[in-house]
N, C-alpha and C positions, 0 to 999 in steps of 0.2 A: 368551459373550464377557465378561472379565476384562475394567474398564478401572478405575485408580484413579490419583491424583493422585500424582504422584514427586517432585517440587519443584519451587518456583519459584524464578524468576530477576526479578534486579532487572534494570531496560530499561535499555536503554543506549540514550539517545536524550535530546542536549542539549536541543531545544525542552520534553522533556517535564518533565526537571529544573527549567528554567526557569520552566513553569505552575504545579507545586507549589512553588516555592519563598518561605522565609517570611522577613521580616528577621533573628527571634529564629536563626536558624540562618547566619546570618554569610551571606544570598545576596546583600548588596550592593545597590545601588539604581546606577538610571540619571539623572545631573542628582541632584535631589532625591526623587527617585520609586524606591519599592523594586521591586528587579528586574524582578517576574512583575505587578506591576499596571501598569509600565510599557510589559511587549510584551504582555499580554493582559488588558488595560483592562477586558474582559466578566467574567474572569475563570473559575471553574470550581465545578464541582458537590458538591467537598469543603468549600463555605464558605458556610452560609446567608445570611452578608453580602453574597454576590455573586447568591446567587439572589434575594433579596428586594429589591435595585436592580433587578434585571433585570424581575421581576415589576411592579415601581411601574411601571418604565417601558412594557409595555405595556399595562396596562391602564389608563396617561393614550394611549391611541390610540383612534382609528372603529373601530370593529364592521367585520369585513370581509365583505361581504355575498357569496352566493354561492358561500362557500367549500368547504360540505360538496356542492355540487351537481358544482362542481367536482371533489373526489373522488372524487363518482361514478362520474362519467366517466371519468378514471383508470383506476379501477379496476372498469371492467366486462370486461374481458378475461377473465375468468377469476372460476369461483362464488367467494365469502368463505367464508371460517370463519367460526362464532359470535363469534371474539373480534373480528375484521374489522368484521363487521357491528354486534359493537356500537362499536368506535371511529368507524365511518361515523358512526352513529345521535352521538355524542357530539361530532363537528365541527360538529355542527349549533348547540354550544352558544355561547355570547355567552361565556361563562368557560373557553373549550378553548385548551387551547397545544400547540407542535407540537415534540416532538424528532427534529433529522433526524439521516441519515446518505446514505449513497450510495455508487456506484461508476461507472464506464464499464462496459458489459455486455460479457460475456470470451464466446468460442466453449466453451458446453457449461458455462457459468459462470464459467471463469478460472480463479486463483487462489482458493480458500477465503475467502481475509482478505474477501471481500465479507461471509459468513455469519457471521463472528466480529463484524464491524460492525456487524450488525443483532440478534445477540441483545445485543452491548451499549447498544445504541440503545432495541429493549425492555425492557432488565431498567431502564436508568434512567427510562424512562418510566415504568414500574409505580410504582416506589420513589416518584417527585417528586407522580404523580396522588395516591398514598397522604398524601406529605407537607403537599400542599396542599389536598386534597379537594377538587379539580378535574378534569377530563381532560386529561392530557398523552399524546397519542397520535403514536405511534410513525412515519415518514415515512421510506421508504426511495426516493431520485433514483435513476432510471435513467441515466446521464447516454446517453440517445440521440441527441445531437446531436453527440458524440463523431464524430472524424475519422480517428482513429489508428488505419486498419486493421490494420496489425500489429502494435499492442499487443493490440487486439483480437480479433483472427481468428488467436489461436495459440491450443495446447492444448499443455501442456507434461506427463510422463508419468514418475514418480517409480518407480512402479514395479518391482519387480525385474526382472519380464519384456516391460518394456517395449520391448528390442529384437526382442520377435516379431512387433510393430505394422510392419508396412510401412509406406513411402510419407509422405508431407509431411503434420502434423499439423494444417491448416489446409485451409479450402476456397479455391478458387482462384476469382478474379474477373478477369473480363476488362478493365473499368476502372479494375484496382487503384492508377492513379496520382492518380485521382480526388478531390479532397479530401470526398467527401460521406458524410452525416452515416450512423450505423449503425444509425442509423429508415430509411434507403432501401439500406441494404446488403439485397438479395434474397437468402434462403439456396436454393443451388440443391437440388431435393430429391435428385434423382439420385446428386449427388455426399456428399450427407449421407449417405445413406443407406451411398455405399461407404467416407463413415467411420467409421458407429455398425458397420459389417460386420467393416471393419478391426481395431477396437477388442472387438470380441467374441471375440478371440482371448485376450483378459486381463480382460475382464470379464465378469462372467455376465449371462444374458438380463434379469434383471430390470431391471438398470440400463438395459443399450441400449433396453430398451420405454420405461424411464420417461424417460431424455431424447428421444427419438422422438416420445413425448406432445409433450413440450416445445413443438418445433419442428413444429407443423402446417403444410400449404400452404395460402394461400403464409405465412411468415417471413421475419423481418426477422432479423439479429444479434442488432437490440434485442430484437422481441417475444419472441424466445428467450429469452433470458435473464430478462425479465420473467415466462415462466409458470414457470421453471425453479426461481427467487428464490420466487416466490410459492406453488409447492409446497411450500418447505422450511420456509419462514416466518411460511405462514397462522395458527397456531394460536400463533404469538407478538403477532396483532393487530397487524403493521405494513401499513400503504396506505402504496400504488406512488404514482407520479409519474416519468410519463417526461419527460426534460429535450427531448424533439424535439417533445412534443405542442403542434396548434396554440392548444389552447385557455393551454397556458403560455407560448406564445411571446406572445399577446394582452397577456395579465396582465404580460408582464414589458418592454412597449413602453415604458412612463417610464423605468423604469433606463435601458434602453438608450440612450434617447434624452436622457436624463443624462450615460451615458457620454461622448455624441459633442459636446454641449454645454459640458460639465466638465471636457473631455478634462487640460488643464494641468494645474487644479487636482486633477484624480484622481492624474494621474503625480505629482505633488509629494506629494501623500499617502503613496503606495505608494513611492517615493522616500525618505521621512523613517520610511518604518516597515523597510523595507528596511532602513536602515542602522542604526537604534535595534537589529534584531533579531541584523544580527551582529556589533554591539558587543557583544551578552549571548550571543554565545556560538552562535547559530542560523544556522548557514547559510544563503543563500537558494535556494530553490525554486524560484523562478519569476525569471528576468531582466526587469530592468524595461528594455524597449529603445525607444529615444528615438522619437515621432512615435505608438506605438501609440494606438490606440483599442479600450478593454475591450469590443468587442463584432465578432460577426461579420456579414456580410454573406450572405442567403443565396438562392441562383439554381438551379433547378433540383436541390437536396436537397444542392448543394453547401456548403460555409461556404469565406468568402474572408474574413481581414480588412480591415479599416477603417483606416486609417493618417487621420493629420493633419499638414498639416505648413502653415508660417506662409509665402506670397513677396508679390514686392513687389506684386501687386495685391489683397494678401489672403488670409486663411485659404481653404484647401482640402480636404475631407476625400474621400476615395478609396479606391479598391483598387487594387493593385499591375496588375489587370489592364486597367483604364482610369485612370489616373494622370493626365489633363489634369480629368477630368469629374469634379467639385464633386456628390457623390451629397446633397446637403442640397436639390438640388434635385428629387431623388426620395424623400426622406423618408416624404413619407405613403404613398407605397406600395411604399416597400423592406421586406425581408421582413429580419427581424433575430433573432438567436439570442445568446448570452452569452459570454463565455469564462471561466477558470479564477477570475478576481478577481471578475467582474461576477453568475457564478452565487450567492453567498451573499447580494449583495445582493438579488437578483431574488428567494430565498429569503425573506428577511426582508421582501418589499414582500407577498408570496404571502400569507404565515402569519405569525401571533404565534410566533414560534419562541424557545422558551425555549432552547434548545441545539443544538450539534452535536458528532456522534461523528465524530473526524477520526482517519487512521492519521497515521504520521510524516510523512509529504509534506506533508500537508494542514495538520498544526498549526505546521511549516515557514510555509509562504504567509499561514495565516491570521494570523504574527506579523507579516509583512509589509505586510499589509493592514488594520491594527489603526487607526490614523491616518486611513482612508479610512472603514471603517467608522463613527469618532466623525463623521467630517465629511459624510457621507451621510444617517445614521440617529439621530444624536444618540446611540449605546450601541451596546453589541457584545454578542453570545449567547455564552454560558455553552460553554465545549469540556469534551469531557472526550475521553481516548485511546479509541483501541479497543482490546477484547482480545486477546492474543495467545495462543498454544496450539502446541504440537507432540505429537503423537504417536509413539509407537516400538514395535514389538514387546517383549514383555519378553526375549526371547530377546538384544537388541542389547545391554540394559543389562547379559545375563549376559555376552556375547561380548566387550564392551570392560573390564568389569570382568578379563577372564580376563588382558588387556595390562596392566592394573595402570592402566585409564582410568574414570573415573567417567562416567557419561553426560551429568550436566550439563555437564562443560566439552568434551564434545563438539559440544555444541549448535549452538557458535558456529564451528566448527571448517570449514575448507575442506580438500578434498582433497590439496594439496601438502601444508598443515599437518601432514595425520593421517600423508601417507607418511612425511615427515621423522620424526614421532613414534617410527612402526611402526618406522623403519630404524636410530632412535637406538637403540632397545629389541631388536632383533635383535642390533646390535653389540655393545653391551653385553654379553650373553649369548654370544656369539663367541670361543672362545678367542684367537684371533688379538689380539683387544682388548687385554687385560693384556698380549701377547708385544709387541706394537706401538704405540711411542707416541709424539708428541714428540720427549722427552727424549732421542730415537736423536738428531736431529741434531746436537744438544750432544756428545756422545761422538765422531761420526763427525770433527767439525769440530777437537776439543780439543786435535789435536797440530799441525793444519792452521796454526790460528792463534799458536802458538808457532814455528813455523817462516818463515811469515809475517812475524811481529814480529820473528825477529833476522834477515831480509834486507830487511827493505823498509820505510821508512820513512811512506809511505802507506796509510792502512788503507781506503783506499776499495776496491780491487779483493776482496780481504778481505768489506768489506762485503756488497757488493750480490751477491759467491756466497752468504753465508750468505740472505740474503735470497732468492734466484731457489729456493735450495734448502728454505730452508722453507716457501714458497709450493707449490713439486714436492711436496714432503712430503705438505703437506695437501690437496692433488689425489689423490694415491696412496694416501692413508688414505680419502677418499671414494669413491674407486674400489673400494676394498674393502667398503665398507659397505654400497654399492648390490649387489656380488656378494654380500655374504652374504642382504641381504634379499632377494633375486632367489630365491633357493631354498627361501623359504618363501611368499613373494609369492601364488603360486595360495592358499594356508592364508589369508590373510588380504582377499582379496575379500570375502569375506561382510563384513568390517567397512567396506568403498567400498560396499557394498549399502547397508547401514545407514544411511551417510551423505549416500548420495542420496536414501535416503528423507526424512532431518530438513533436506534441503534444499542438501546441502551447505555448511554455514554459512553461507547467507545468507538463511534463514530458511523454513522449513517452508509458512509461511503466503502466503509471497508465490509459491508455487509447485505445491504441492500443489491440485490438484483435484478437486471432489465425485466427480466417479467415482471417479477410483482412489481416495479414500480411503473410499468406501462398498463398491469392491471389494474391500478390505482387510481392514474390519470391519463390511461389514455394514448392515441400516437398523438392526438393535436394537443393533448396537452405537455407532453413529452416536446413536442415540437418550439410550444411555447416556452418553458424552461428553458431548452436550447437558445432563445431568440433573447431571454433575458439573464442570461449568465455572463459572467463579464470574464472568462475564459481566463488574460492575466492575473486576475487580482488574485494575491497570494493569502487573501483572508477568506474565515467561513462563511462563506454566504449561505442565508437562513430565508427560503421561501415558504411562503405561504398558498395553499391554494381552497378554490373551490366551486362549486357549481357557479357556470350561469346563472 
């Protein structure tokens, strides 16, 4: 297996313009404050100025005691790698810092882009331990306290032969309305089994053993995707941390208990970063909606939020499903978990955490939460993007080159895009094209309107014919164009093949998954990818592969 680097693409992704951006380059400021230290105050890992605040400032904190015992525990699911084992062995130290990343755990892994986050999460960890001559080790969240079964529990199948797969690419649960967390989602084995069965129709045995490994009786969604991750990533030295486990929900009881205390003043933070973020141009991520409480409530493996709201006898905090009852009167023995804004704090109470590797969502929200972060933590952790990648056969860059299409501006390309393309490019090519154009209705019309003008003194009826007829016109010319590509249409599948595979333009990574793309190329070609990824670069890398 052939795999070598074809180009990169610059991201197209406002937040992330916004992180690099510098005054000397005309990026503007917010108030008095230039753009990118205004919505990300922590700032990022291209600028030793931002690492070296970041640094002072934890190492003016306590010692966190118990924290490598903590990641013991973590991580005893599954044996370590040497490099594992020595990161354990180096949390132990008084000088260790911590770079995270993470995901919600996907059926059979999900999406790829979880694996592209954690070798950029390792490679900068290497780099900064190097810089500092200290341990900076690598922390991959599981987020298992995740609810979102069917973000979760799909499998989505890129494939070319993926319509040999029978049957619904997900396991079926009989509680699926349940909101509970994906540490108590039981994977039934029965039915796993009849979809690693299913799926061996397109993939070869090796794969279905090695996710089958994965998933021992009994599993959870989570634990799956925890030994699945930890296969791929042992010998990059990152330690797991599931977001559902109790010994983090323990660790992470002041935040929350922050949260539901602070509740106002959190939403006016998130509130004022909110709006700083899409003044600069960042969308927001997350709705900030009125009465929330950044944490969830949790009963029987379920999460329910927390609401707050002010009447006249008084603050009340609640869940939607007992709405008179003031839960501050069960406090010390309410079981509480995080949500999307509250996990980085809980984060940063855990671990010294010098940084995190966030995809576009994440560095989305985290501009949002910028203002909460200074007012919780006194500082904010260093982000940097994660990697992005697609892969292609070489055979696609031959087959679009042959339409006169380059593969890079494929990339981004959706399948209406490519037909309209295809169909432009057939016509073209069309004799009918040069015999048929426009310029007929000007002809047909020319004597029209001279006949017109010496009876009728109104040129509206005049008008609105040539108008309904060039409208007909250009119906009639399109009609034609979809017949002529219709006749070569079968010819041109293989290039919808193609573009299913790079995701359809909307991105390879947020779609493709380990199997099939280990079905495609391979472990040693997989292996290879690995070895030619350049883990920091924050643009698309577009490889190519193929046979010895």
């Amino acid at each position: 297996m052939r795999i070598s680097l074809h180009s990169r693409l610059p991201a197209e992704d406002a937040a992330q313009r916004v992180l690099f951006a510098s005054p000397d380059q005309g990026a503007g400021t917010l108030g008095d404050v230039p753009l990118s230290t205004a919505i990300y105050p922590g700032g990022h890992f291209r600028s030793e100025v931002h690492a070296a605040r970041r640094l002072a400032h934890l190492d003016a904190l306590p010692a966190r005691p118990g924290l490598q015992e903590f990641l013991r525990h973590e991580n005893a699911f599954a044996p370590l790698a040497p490099e594992q084992r020595a990161n354990l062995e180096a949390a132990g130290s008084r000088h260790a810092l911590f770079m995270l990343t993470g995901q919600q755990p996907g059926l059979l892994g999900g999406p790829i882009l979880w694996y592209y986050k954690a070798l950029t999460c390792a490679a900068l960890a290497r780099d900064w331990a190097a810089r500092l001559d200290r341990p900076v080790i690598p922390i991959f969240w599981v987020a298992g306290d995740d609810a979102d079964l069917d973000e979760c529990n799909h499998l989505e199948l890129l494939d070319r032969r993926a319509a040999e797969v029978r049957g619904e690419l997900r396991l079926a649960f009989p509680d699926s309305g349940r909101p509970l967390a994906m540490g108590e989602r039981r994977v039934d084995p029965d039915q796993f089994k009849n979809l690693l069965k299913r799926l061996g129709a397109i993939w070869n045995p090796e794969i279905i053993e090695q996710f089958s490994r994965a998933y021992p009786v009994p599993s959870s969604l989570s634990t799956g995707f925890l030994r699945l991750a930890h296969a791929q990533l042992g010998r990059e030295g990152i330690l797991f941390v599931d977001g559902y486990s109790r010994n983090l929900r323990a660790l992470s009881r002041p935040v929350l208990e922050s949260a539901i205390g602070e509740r106002e003043s959190w939403q006016e933070a998130l509130r004022k970063g909110t709006a700083s973020a899409t003044a600069a141009g960042i969308p927001a991520q997350v709705e900030i909606r009125e009465g929330v409480v950044h944490a969830f409530a949790l009963r029987g493996g379920e999460r329910h939020r927390i609401f707050g709201e002010r009447k006249p006898g008084g603050e009340i905090i609640y869940t939607p499903e007992r709405p008179n009852h003031d839960l501050r009167a069960d406090l010390a023995s309410l079981e509480m978990t995080h949500d999307v804004f509250s996990r980085p704090l809980v984060a940063d109470a855990v671990f010294p955490v010098l940084g995190h590797v966030l995809g576009p969502a994440e560095l989305r929200y985290f501009a949002q939460m910028a203002p909460l972060f200074l007012a919780a933590t006194g500082d904010m952790p260093l982000v940097h993007p994660r990697m992005t990648a697609a892969v292609a056969p070489e055979a696609a860059f031959e087959h679009f080159l042959g339409e006169g299409m380059d593969l890079p501006e494929i990339v981004r390309f959706g399948p209406a895009a490519l037909r309209a393309r295809l169909t432009e490019r057939v016509w073209r090519t069309h004799p009918a094209s040069s015999a048929l154009s426009p310029a007929h209705t000007d002809k047909w019309l020319e004597g029209l309107r001279k006949t017109h003008a010496r009876h009728f003194k109104d040129a509206g009826p005049i008008e609105r014919f040539e108008r309904d007829l060039a409208a007909s016109w250009k119906r009639y010319l399109r009609s034609l164009e979809k017949a002529a590509y219709a006749g070569t249409a079968q010819h041109k599948q293989i290039l919808f093949d193609h573009l299913r595979w790079l995701g359809n333009g909307m991105g390879q990574d947020r779609h493709l998954g380990l199997g099939s793309l280990l079905s495609e190329i391979g472990r040693d070609g997989l292996a290879k990818l690995r070895a030619e990824v350049d883990p920091l670069s924050t643009e698309l890398q577009l490889f190519k592969y193929g046979g010895d």
